[in-house]
N, CA, C and O of each residue as an XYZ file, in Angstrom:
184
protein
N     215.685     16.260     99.830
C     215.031     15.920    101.096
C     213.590     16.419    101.112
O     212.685     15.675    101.492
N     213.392     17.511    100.757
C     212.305     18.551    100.530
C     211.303     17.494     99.776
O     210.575     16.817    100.502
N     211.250     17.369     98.765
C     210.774     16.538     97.857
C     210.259     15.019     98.238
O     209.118     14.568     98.142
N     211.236     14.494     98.613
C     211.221     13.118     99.109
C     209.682     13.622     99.992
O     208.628     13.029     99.760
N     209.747     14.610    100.856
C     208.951     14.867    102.204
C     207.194     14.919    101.317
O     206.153     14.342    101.636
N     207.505     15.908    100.087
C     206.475     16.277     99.626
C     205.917     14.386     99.046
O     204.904     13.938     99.583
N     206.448     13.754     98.302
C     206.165     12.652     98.019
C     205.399     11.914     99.104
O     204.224     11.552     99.159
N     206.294     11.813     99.851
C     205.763     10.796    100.981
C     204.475     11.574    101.548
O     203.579     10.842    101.969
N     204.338     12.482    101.591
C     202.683     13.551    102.005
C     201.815     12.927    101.016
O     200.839     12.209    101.233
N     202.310     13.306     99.877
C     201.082     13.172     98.687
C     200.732     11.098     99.088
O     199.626     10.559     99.060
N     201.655     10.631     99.310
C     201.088      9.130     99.107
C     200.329      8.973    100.326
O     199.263      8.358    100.291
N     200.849      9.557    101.594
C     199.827      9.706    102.571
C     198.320     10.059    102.313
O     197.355      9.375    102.653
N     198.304     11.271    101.638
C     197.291     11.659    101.953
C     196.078     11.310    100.771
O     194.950     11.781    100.917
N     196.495     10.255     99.333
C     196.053      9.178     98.915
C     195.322      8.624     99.213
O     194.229      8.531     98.654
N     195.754      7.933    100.428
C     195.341      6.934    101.143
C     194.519      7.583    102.141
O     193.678      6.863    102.680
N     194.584      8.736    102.482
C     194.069      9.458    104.045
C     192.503      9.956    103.673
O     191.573     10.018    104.477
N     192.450     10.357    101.972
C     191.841     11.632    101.499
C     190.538     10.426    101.535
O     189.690     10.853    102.319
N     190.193      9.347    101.068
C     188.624      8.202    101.719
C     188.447      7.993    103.070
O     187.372      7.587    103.512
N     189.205      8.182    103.625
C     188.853      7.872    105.222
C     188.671      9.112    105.703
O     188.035      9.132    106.757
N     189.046     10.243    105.249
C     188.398     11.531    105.462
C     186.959     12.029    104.947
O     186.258     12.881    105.495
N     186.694     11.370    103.869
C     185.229     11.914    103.557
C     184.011     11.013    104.227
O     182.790     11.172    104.224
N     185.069      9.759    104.938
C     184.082      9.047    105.500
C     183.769      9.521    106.972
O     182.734      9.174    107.542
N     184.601     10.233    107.486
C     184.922     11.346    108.804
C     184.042     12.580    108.479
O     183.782     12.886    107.315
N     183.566     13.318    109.613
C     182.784     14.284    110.032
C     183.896     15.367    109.702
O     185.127     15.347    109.718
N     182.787     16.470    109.350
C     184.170     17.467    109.210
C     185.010     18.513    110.237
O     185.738     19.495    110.091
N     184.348     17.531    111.633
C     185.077     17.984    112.235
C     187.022     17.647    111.945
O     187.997     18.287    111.551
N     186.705     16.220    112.448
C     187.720     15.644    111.999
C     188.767     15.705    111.140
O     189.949     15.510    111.427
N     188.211     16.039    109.850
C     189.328     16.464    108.800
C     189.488     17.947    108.871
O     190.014     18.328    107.824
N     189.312     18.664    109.463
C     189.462     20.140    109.862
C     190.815     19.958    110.825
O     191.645     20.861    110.941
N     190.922     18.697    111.484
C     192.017     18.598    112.669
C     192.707     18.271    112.061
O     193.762     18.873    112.261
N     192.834     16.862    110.564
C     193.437     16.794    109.785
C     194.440     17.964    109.249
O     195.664     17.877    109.348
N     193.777     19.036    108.686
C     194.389     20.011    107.868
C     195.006     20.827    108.819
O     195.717     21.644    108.233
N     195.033     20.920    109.652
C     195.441     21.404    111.090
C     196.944     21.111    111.420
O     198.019     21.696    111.548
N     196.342     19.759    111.488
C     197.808     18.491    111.750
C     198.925     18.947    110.497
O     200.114     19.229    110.642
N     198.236     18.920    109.410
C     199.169     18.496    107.770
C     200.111     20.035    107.976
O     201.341     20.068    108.024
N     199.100     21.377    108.088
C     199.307     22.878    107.714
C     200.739     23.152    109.598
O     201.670     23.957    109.630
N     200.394     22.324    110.592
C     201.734     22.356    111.591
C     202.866     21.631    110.984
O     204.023     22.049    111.025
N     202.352     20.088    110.190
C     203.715     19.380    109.473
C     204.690     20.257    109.097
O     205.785     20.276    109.661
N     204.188     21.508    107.551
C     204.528     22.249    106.580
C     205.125     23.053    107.091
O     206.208     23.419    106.633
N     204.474     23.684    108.450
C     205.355     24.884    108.990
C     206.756     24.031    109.700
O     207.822     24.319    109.156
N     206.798     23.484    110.324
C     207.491     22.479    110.807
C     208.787     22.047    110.306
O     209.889     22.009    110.853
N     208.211     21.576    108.569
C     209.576     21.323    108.051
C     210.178     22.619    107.131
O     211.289     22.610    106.601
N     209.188     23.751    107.057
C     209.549     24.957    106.461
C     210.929     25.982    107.935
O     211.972     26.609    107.748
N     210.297     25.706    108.970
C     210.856     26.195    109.920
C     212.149     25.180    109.926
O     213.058     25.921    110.299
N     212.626     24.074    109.743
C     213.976     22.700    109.498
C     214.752     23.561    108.419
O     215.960     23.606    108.651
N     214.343     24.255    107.292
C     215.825     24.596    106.409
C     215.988     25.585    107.116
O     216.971     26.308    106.951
């Protein structure tokens, strides 16, 4: 399950990581924000 989760992140963020450098850094600061609550999130699920 763990894995699957990490996969599906990495292909997200593929796709996320050009539309972020085209973003202010504010923006991708909220990004890593968002991603680093995901992690705790599903670390806090097992």
């Amino acid at each position: 399950m763990l894995k699957h989760i990490l996969v599906l992140t990495s292909s997200i963020l593929s796709r996320i990581i050009p539309l972020v450098r085209s973003f202010s850094w504010n923006s991708s600061f909220l990004l890593v924000r968002y991603f680093k609550e995901l992690l705790y999130a599903t670390n806090v699920d097992r």
